[in-house]
Backbone as numpy.savetxt, mean C-alpha at the origin, in Angstrom:
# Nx Ny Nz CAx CAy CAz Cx Cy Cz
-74.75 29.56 -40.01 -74.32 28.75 -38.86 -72.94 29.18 -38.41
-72.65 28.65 -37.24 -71.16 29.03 -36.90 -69.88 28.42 -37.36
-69.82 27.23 -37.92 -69.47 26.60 -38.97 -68.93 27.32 -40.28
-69.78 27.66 -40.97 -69.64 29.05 -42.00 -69.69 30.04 -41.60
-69.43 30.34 -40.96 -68.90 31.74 -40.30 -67.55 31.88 -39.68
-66.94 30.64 -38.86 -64.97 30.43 -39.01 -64.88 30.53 -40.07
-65.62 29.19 -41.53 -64.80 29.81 -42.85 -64.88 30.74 -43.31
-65.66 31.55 -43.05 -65.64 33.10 -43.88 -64.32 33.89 -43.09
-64.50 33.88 -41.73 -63.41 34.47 -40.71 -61.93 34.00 -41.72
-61.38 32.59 -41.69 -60.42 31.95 -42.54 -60.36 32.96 -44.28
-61.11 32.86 -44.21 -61.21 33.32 -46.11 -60.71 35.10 -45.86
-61.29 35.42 -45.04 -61.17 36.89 -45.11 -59.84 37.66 -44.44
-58.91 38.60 -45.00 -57.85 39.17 -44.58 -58.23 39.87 -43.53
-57.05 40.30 -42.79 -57.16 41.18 -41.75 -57.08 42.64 -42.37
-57.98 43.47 -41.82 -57.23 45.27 -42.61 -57.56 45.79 -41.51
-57.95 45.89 -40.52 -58.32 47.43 -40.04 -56.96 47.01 -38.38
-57.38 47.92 -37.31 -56.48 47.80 -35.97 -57.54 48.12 -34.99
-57.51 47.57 -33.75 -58.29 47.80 -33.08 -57.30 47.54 -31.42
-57.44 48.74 -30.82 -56.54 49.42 -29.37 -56.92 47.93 -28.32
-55.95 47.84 -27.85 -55.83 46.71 -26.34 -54.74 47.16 -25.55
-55.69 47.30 -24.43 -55.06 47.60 -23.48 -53.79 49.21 -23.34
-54.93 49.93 -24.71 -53.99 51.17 -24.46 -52.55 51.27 -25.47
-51.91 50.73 -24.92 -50.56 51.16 -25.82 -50.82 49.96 -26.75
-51.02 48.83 -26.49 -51.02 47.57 -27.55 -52.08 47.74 -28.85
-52.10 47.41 -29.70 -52.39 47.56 -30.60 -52.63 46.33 -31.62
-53.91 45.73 -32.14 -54.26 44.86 -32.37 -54.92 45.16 -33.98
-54.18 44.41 -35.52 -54.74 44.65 -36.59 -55.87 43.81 -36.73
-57.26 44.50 -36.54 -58.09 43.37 -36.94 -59.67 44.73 -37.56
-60.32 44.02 -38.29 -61.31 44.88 -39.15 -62.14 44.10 -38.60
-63.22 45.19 -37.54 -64.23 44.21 -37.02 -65.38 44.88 -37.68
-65.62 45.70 -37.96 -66.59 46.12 -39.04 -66.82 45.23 -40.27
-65.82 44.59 -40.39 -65.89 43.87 -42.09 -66.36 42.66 -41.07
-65.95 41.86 -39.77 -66.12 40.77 -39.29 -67.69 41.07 -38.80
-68.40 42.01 -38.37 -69.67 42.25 -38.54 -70.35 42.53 -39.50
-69.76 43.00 -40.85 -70.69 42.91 -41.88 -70.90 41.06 -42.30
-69.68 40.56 -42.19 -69.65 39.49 -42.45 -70.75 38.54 -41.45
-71.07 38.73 -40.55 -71.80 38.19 -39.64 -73.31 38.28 -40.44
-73.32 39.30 -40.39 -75.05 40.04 -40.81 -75.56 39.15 -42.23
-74.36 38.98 -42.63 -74.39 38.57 -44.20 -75.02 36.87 -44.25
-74.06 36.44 -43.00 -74.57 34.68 -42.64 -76.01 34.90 -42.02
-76.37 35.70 -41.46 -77.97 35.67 -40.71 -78.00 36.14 -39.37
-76.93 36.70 -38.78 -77.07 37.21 -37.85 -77.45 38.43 -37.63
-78.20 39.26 -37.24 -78.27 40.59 -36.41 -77.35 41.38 -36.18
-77.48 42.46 -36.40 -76.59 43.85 -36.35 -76.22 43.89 -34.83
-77.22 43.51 -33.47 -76.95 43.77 -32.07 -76.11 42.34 -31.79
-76.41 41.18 -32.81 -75.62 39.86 -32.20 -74.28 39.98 -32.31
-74.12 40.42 -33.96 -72.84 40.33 -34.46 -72.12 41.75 -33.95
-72.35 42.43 -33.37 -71.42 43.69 -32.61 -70.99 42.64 -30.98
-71.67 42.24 -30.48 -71.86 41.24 -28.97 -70.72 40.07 -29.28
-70.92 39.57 -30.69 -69.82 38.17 -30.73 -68.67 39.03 -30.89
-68.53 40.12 -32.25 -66.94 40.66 -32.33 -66.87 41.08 -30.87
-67.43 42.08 -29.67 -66.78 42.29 -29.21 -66.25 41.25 -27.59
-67.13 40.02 -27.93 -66.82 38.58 -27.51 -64.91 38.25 -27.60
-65.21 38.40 -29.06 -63.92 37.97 -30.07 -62.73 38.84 -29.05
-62.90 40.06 -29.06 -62.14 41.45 -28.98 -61.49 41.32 -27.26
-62.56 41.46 -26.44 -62.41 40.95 -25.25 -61.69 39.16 -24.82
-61.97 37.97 -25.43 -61.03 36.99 -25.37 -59.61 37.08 -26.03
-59.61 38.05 -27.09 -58.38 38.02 -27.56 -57.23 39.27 -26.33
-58.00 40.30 -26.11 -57.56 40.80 -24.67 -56.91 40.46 -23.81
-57.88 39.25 -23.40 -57.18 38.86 -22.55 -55.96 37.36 -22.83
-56.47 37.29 -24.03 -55.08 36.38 -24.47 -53.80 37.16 -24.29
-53.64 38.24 -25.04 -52.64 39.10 -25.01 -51.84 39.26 -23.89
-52.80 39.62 -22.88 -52.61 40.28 -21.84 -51.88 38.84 -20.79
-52.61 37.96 -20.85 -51.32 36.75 -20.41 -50.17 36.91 -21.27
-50.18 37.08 -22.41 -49.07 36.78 -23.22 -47.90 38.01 -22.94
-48.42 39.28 -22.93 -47.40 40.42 -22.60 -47.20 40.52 -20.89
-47.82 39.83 -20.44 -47.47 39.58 -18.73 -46.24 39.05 -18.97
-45.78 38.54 -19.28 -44.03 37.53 -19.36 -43.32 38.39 -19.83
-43.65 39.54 -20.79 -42.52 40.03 -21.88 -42.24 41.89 -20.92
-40.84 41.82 -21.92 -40.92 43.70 -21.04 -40.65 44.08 -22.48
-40.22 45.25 -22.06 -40.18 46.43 -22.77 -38.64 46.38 -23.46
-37.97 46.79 -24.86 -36.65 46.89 -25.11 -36.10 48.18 -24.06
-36.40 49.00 -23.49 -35.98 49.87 -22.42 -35.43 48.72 -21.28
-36.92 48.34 -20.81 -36.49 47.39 -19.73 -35.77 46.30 -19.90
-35.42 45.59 -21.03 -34.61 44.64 -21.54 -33.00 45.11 -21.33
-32.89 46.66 -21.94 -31.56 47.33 -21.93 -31.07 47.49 -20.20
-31.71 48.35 -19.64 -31.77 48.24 -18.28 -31.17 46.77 -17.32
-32.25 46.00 -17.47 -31.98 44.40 -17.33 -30.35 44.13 -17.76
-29.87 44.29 -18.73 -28.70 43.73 -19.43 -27.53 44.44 -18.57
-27.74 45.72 -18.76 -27.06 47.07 -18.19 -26.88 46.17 -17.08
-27.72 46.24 -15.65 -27.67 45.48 -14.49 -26.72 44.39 -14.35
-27.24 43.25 -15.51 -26.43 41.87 -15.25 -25.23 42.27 -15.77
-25.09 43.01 -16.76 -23.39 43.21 -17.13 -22.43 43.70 -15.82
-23.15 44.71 -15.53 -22.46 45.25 -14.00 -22.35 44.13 -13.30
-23.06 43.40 -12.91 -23.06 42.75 -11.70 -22.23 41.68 -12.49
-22.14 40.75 -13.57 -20.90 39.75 -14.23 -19.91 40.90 -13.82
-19.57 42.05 -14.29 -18.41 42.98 -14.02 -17.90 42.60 -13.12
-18.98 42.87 -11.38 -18.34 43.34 -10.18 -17.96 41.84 -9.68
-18.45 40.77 -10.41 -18.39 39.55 -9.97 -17.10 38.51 -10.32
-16.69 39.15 -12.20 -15.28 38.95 -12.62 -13.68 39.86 -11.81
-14.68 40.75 -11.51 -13.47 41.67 -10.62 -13.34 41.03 -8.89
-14.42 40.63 -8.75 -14.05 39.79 -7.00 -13.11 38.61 -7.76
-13.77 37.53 -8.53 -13.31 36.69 -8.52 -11.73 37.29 -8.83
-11.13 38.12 -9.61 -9.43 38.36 -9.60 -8.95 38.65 -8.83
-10.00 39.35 -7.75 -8.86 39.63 -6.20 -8.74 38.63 -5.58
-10.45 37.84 -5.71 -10.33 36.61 -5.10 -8.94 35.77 -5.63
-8.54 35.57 -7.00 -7.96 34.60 -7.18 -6.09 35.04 -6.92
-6.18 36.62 -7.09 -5.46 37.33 -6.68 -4.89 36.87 -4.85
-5.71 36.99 -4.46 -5.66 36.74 -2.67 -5.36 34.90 -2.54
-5.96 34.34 -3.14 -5.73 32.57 -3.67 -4.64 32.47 -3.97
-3.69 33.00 -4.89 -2.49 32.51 -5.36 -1.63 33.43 -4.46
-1.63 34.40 -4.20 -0.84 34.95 -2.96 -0.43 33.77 -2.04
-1.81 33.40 -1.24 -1.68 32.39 -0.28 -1.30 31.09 -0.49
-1.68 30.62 -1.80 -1.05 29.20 -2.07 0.19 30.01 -2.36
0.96 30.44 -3.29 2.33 30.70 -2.97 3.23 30.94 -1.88
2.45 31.86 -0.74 3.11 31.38 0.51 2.98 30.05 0.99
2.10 29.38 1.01 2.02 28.15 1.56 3.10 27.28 1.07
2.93 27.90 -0.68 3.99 26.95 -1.34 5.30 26.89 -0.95
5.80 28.37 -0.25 7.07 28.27 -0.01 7.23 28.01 1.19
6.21 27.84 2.24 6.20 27.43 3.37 6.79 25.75 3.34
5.74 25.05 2.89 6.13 23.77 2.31 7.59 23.65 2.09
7.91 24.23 0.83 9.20 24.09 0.11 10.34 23.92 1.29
10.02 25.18 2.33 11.18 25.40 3.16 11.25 24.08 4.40
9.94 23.89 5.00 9.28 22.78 5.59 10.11 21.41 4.79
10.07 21.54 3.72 10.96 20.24 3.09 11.67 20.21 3.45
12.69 21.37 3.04 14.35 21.67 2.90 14.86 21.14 4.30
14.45 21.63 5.37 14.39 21.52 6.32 14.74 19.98 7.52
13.40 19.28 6.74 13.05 17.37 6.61 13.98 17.10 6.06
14.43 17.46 4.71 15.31 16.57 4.14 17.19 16.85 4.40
16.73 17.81 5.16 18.48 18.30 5.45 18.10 17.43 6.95
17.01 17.60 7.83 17.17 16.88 9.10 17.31 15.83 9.05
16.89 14.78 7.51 16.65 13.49 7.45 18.45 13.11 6.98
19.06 14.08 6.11 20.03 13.59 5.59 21.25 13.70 6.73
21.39 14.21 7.84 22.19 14.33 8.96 21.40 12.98 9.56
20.33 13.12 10.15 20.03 11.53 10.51 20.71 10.16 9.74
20.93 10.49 8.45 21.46 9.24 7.54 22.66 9.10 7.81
23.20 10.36 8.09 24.93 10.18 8.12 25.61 9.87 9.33
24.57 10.12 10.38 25.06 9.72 11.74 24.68 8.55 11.73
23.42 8.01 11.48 23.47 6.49 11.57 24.77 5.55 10.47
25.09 6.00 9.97 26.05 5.77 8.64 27.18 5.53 9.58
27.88 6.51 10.27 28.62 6.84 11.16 28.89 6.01 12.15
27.79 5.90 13.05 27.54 4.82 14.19 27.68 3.45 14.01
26.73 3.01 12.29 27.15 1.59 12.12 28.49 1.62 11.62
29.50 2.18 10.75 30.42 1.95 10.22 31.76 1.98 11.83
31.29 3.25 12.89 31.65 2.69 13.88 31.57 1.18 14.39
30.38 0.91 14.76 30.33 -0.09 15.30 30.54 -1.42 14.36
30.36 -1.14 12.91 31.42 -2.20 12.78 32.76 -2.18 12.39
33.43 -0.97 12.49 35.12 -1.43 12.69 35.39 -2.22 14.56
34.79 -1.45 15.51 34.54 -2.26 16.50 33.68 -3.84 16.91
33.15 -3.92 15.83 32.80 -5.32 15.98 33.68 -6.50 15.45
34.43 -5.49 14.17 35.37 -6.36 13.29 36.84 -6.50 14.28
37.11 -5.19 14.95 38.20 -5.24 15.71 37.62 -6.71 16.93
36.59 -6.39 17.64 36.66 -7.58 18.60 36.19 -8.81 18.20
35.83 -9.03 16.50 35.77 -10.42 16.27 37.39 -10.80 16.17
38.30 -9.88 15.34 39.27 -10.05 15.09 40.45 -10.97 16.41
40.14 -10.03 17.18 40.36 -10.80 19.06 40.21 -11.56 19.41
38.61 -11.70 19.26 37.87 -13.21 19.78 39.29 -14.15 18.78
39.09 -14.20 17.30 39.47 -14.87 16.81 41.19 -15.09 16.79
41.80 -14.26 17.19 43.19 -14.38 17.94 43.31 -15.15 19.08
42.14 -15.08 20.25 41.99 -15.78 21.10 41.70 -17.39 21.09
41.17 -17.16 20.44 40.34 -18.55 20.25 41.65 -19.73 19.29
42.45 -19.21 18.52 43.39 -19.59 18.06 44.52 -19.88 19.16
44.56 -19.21 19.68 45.74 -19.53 21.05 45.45 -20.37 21.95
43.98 -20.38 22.41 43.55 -21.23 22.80 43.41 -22.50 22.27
43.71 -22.65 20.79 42.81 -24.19 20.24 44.52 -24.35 20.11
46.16 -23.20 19.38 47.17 -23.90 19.90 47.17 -24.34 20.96
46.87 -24.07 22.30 47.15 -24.56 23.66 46.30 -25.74 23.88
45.27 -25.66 23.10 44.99 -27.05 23.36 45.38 -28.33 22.77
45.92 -27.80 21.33 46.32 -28.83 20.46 48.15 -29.21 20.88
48.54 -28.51 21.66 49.46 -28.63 22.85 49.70 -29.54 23.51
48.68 -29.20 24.42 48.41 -30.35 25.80 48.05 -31.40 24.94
46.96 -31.86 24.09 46.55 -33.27 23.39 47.94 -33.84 23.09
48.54 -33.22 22.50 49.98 -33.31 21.88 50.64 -34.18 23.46
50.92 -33.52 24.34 51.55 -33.27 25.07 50.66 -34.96 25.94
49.37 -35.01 26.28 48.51 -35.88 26.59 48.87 -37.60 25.69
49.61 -37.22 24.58 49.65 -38.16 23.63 50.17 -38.81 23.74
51.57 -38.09 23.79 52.97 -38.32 24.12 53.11 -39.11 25.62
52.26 -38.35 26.66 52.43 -38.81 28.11 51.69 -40.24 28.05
50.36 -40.46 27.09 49.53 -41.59 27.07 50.39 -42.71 26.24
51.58 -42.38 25.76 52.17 -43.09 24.87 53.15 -43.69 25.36
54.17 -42.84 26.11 54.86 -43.23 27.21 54.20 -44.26 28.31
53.47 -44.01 29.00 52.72 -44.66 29.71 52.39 -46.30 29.15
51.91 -45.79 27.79 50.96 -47.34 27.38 52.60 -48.43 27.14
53.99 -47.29 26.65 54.79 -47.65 26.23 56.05 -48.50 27.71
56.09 -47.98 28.56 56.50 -48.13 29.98 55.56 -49.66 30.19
53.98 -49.50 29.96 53.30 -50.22 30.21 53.21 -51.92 29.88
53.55 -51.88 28.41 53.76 -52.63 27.77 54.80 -53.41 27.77
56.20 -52.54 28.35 57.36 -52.98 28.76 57.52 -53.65 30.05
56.55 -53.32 30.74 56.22 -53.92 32.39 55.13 -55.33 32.21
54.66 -55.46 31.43 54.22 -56.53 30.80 54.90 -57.70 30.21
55.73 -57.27 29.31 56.83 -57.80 28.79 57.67 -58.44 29.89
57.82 -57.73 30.93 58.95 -57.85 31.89 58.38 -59.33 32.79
56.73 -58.51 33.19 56.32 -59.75 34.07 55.76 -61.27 33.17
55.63 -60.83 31.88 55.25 -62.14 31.19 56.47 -62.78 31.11
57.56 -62.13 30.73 58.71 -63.15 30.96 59.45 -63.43 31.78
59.25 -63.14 33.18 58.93 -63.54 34.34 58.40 -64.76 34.16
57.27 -64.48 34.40 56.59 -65.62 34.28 56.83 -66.79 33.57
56.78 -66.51 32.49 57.79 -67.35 31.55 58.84 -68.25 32.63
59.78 -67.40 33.00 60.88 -68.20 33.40 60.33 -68.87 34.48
59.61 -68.44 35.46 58.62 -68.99 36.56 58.24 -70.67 36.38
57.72 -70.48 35.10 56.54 -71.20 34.53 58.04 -72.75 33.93
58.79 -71.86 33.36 60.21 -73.01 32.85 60.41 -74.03 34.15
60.94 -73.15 35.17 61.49 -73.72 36.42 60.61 -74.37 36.97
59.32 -74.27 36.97 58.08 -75.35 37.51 58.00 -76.32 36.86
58.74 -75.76 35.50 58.08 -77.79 34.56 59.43 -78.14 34.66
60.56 -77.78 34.97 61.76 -78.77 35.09 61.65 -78.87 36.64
61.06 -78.37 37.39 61.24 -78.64 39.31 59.85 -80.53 38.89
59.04 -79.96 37.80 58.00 -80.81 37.91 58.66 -82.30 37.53
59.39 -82.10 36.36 60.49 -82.98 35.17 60.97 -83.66 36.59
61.84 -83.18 36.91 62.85 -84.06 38.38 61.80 -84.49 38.73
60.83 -83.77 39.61 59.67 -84.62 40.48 59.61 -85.88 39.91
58.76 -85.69 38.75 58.34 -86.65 37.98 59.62 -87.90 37.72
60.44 -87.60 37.61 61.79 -88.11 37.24 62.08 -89.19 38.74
62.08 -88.09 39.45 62.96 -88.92 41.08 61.44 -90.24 41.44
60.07 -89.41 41.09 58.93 -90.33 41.20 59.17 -91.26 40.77
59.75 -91.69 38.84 59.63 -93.10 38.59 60.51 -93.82 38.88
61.75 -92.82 39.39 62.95 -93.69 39.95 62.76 -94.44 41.01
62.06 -93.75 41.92 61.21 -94.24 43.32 60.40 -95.50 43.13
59.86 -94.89 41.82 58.82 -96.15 41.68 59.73 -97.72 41.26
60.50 -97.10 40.36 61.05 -98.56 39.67 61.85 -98.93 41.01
62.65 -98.45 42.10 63.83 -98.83 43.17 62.58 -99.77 43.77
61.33 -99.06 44.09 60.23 -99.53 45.02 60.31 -100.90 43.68
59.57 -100.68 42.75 59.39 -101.98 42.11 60.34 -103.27 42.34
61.48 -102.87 41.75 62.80 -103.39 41.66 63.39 -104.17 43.27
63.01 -103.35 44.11 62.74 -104.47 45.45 62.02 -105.39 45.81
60.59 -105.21 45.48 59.44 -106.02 45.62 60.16 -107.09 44.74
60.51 -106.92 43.32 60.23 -108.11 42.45 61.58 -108.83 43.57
62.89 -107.75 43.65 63.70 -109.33 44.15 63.37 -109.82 45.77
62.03 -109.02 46.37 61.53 -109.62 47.65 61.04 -110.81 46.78
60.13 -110.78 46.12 59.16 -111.57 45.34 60.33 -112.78 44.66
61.01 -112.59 43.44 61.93 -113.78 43.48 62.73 -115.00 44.88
């Protein structure tokens, strides 16, 4: 059966070689794998038909299998190639990086000078504005200084005149007070001479009255 016939295949070594595809070369004893056939019950025309079954699938196993692979010639070749070409590719990249740092170094000093430049334009900008305010404030300090000279002469001149307003309102209230004085005691004396003009009145009245009385009674006696 075919069954016992893999295990015999399994049990039995390889010895002989048999040609594929020409240069390839395949160790296998198919004479012993056909005696071995004949031996299980097969036929001398079957068992030549299965080995060369066997012979032909293993063919073409191969033959996928050495489709992928090359040759150590063509392997060397291959290597040869990619080494050159990593070569010509490490040598661009140094001019390249060669030509790269060239240009960033000019740039760099482009920059650098581009700074120098900013910061010298920026530091004259600082000093003139520096300049201008420290001008403008000794001139602001000079004409507060003024204002405030002014404004002092002015608040003497006013504290002056108040002065001066004080004195005149003082006089005045003082004149005033004395003219008061003058007409209240005036008056006063006014006011005396009315109650002694009144006193007589009153006086010569009861004299009048009693002479008037003082007749009647001695009409009346």
């Amino acid at each position: 059966t075919y069954i016992s016939v893999a295990s015999s295949l399994q049990t039995h070594s390889v010895k002989g070689k048999f040609s594929l595809s020409g240069s390839r070369k395949l160790f296998f004893d198919t004479h012993a794998l056909v005696c071995l056939l004949e031996e299980n019950g097969f036929t001398t025309q079957q068992s030549e038909i299965i080995v060369s079954a066997l012979v032909k699938i293993m063919n073409t196993n191969m033959d996928v299998i050495y489709k992928d692979m090359v040759t150590k010639v063509q392997q060397e070749i291959t290597l040869q190639q990619i080494m050159s070409h990593i070569g010509g590719v490490k040598k661009d990249m140094i001019i390249l990086e060669k030509s790269e740092f060239s240009a960033l170094r000019a740039e760099n000093e482009k920059i650098k000078l581009e700074l120098y430049l900013l910061k010298k334009q920026v530091m004259d900008e600082v000093t003139k504005v520096r300049a201008d305010n420290k001008l403008g404030f000794n001139l602001e300090k000079s004409r507060v200084k003024e204002l405030y000279s002014i404004n002092e002469k002015k608040l003497l001149e006013i504290r002056t005149e108040i002065v001066a307003m004080h004195a005149q309102q003082d006089r005045a209230l003082t004149q005033t007070d004395r003219k008061i004085d003058t007409e209240v005691a005036g008056l006063k004396t006014m006011l005396e001479s009315h109650k002694l003009d009144n006193i007589k009145y009153l006086a010569g009245s009861v004299f009048t009255c009693l002479t008037v009385a003082l007749g009647f009674y001695r009409l009346w006696i």
